[in-house]
C-alpha positions as CSV (number, residue, x, y, z in Angstrom):
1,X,0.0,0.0,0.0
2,X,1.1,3.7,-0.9
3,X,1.1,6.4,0.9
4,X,-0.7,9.0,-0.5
5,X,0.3,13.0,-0.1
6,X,-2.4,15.7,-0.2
7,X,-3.1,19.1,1.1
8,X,-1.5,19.9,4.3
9,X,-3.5,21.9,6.9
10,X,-2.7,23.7,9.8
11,X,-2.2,21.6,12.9
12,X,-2.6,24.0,15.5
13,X,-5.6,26.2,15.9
14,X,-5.1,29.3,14.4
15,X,-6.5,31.8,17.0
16,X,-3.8,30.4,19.5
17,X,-1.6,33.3,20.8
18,X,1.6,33.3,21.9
19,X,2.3,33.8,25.6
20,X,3.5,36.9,25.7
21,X,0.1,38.1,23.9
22,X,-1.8,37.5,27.8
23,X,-2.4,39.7,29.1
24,X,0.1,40.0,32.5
25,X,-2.5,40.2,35.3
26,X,-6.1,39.0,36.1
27,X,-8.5,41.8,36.1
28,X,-10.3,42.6,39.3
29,X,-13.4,41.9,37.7
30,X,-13.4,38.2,36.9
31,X,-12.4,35.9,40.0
32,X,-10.7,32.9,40.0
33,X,-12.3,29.3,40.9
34,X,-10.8,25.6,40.9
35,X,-14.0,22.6,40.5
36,X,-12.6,18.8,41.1
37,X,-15.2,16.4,41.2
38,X,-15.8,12.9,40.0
39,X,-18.0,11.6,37.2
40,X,-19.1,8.0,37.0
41,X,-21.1,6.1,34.1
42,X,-23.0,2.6,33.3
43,X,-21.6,1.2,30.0
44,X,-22.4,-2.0,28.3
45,X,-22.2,-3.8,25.3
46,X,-23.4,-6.8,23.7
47,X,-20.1,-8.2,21.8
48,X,-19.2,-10.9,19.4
49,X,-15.6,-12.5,20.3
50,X,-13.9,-15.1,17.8
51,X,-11.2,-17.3,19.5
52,X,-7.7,-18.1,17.4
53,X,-7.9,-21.3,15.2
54,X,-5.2,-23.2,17.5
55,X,-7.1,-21.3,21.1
56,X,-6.6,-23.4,24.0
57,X,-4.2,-26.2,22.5
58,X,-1.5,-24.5,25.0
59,X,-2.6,-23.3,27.8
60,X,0.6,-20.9,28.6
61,X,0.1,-19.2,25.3
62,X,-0.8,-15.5,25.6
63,X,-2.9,-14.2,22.3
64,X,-3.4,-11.4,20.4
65,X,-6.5,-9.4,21.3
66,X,-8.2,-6.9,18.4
67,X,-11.0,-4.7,19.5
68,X,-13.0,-3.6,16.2
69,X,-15.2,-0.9,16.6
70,X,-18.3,-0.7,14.2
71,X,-20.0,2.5,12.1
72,X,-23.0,4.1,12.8
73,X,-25.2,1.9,10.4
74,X,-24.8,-1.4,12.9
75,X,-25.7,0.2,15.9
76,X,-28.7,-2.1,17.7
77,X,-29.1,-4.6,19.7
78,X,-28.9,-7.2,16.8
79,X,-25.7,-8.9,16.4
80,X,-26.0,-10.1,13.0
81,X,-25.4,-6.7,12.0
82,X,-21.8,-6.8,12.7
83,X,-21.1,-9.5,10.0
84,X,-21.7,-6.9,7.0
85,X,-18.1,-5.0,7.7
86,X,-14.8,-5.8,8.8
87,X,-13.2,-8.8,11.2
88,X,-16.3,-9.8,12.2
89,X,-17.5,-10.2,8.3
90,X,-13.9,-11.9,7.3
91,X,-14.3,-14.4,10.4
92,X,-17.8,-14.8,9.3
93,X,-16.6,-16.0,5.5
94,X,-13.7,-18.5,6.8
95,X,-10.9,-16.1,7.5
96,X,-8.7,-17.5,10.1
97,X,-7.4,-14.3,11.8
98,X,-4.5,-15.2,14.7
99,X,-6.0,-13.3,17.7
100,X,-8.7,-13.0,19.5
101,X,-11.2,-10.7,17.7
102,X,-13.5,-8.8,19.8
103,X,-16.3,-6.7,18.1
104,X,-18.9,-5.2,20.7
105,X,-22.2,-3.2,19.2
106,X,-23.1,0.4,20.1
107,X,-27.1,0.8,21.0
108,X,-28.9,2.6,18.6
109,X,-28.6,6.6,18.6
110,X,-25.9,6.0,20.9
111,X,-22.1,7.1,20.0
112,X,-18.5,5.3,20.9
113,X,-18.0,5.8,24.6
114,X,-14.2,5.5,25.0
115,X,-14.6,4.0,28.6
116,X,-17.0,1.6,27.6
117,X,-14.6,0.4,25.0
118,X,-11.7,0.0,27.6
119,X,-13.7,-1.0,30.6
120,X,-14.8,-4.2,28.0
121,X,-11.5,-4.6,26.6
122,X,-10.3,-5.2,30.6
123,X,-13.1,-7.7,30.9
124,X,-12.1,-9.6,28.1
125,X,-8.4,-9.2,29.2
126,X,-9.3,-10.9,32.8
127,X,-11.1,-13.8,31.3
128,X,-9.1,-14.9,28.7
129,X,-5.2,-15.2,27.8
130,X,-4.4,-12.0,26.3
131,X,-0.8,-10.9,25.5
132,X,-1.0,-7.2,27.5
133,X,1.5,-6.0,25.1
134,X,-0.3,-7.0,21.8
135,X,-3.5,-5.5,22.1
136,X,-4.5,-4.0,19.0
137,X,-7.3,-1.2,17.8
138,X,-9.5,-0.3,15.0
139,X,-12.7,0.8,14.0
140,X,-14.6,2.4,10.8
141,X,-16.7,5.6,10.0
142,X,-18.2,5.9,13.8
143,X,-16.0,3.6,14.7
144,X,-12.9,5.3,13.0
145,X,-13.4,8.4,15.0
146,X,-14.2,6.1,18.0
147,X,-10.7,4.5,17.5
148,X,-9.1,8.2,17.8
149,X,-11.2,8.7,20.9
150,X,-10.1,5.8,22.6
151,X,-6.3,5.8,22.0
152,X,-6.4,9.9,23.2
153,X,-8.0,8.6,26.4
154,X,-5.7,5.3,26.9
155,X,-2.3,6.5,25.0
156,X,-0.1,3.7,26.6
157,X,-2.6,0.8,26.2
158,X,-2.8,-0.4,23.1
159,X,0.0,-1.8,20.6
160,X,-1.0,-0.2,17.8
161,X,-4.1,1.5,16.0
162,X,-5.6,1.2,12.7
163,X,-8.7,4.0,12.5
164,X,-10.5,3.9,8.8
165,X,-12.2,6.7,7.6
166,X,-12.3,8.7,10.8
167,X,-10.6,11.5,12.5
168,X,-9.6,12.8,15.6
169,X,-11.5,16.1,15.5
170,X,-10.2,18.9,17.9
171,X,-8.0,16.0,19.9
172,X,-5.2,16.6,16.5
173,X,-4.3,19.6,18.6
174,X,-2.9,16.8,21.3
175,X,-1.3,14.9,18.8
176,X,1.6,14.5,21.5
177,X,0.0,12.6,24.1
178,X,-0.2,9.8,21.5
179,X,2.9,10.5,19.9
180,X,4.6,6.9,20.9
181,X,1.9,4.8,19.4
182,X,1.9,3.1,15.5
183,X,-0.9,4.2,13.9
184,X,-1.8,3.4,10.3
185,X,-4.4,5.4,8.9
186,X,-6.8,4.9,5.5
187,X,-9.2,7.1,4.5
188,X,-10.9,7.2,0.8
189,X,-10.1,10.5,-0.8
190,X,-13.4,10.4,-2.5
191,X,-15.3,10.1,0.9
192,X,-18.4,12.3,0.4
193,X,-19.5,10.7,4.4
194,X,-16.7,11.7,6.5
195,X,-14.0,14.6,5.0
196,X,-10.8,13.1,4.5
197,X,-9.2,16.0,5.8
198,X,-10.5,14.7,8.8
199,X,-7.4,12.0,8.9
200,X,-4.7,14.3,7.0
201,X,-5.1,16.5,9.8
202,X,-3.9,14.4,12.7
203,X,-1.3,12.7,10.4
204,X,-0.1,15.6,10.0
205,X,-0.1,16.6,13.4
206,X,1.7,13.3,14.2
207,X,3.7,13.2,11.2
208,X,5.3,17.0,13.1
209,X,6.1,15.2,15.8
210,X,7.5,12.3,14.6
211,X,5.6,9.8,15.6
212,X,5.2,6.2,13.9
213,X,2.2,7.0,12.0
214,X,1.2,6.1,8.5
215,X,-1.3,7.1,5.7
216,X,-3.0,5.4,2.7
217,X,-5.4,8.1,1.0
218,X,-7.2,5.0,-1.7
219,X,-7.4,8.1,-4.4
220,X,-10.3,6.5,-6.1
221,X,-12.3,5.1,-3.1
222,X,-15.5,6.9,-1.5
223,X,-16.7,6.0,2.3
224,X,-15.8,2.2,2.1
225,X,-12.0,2.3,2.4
226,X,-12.4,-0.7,4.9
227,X,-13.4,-3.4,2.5
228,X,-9.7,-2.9,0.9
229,X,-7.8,-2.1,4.1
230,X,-9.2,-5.1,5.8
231,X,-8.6,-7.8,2.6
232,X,-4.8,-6.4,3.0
233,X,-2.6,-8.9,3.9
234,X,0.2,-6.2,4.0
235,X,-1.8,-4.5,6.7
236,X,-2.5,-7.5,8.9
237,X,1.1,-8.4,9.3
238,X,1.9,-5.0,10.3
239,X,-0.3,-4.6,13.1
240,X,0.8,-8.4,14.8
241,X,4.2,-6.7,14.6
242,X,3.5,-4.2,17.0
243,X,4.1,-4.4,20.3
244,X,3.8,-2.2,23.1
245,X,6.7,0.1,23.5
246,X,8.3,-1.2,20.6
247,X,7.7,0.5,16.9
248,X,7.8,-2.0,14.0
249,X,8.5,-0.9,10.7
């Protein structure tokens, strides 16, 4: 797979000033308050998991784990709906993938909660042999941007991340706090659904910084760039060669 340049935007927001722009003292008129507090949510999800073809034959081995985070359109509490896309759809057709393959389901008019998607990742984690430093995520559409969220939350969790058609939105302003973790980003550059400036953006807020990113714009593809991406051999064998803390090419 190539990667693909195109236009280069701005990765800091414009209206930022420089320091020495502030004003030096507080005025009088607006006072100074500190709020800490704590915030606690119920998340849940209904999940498919597919176990490794060779699963249980040694019971020291630690697995792979891939979290795959769906789009908008399978949202619902019907399961089937995960087969149409992604791992879920290859495991579905025969695809023996070397991992275990985790794809939970957002409710309907619900969005990607990135606690939800850690708090079920740690579930999975305590109930079944999981290599800590091979666990892998990716997601598409909903799910792209969903990927973004959750590696901006959890920057030292995961091995590596492969968001499709997403974006990080404002959070490419922060591109430092996940400046450590591969990422390999796709994106159609047709996409009339999600603007694929939306993933030139943080690549090239990463790209700045030096970080172990990489970007395939499809030049000729429209929303479904997943369909490719995930039929890529060349894209499976890079993400089982990350591991945490360690960059492979």
């Amino acid at each position: 797979m190539s990667v693909v340049a195109a236009t280069t935007f701005m990765s800091q927001d414009a209206s930022a000033q420089a320091d020495d722009d502030f004003p030096k003292v507080l005025s009088p008129a607006l006072e100074s308050k500190t709020f800490e507090g704590e915030v606690n949510i119920k998340v849940g999800y209904k999940y498919l998991i597919s176990l490794p073809e060779d699963f249980g034959k040694d019971p020291a081995k630690k697995w792979p784990l891939v979290v795959f985070l769906h789009g908008a359109g399978e949202r619902g509490d019907d399961l089937r709906r995960l087969q149409k896309h992604g791992p879920p759809k290859l495991v579905a057709n025969g695809k023996k993938i070397p991992a275990i393959v985790v794809s939970p389901q957002v409710p309907a008019g619900d969005v990607w909660n990135p606690y939800g998607v850690k708090a079920l990742t740690d579930s999975v984690v305590a109930s079944h042999p999981v290599d800590m430093d091979r666990i892998y995520l990716t997601g598409i559409s909903m799910g792209g941007f969903g990927t973004w969220d959750t590696v901006f939350a959890y920057p030292d969790f995961f091995a590596a991340a492969v968001p499709i058609c997403g974006g990080a939105g404002v959070k490419s302003v922060m591109a430092q706090k996940i400046k450590n973790l591969p990422i390999w980003v796709f994106h159609g550059a047709k996409d009339p659904v999600v603007e694929p400036g939306n993933s030139q953006r943080i690549y090239n807020s990463l790209s700045k910084l030096g970080a172990p990113v990489k970007l395939t714009m499809y030049p000729n593809l429209q929303h479904d760039s997943w369909t490719v991406t995930y039929d890529s051999q060349e894209m499976w064998d890079w993400l089982f060669q990350q591991k945490r803390g360690v960059v492979a090419k």
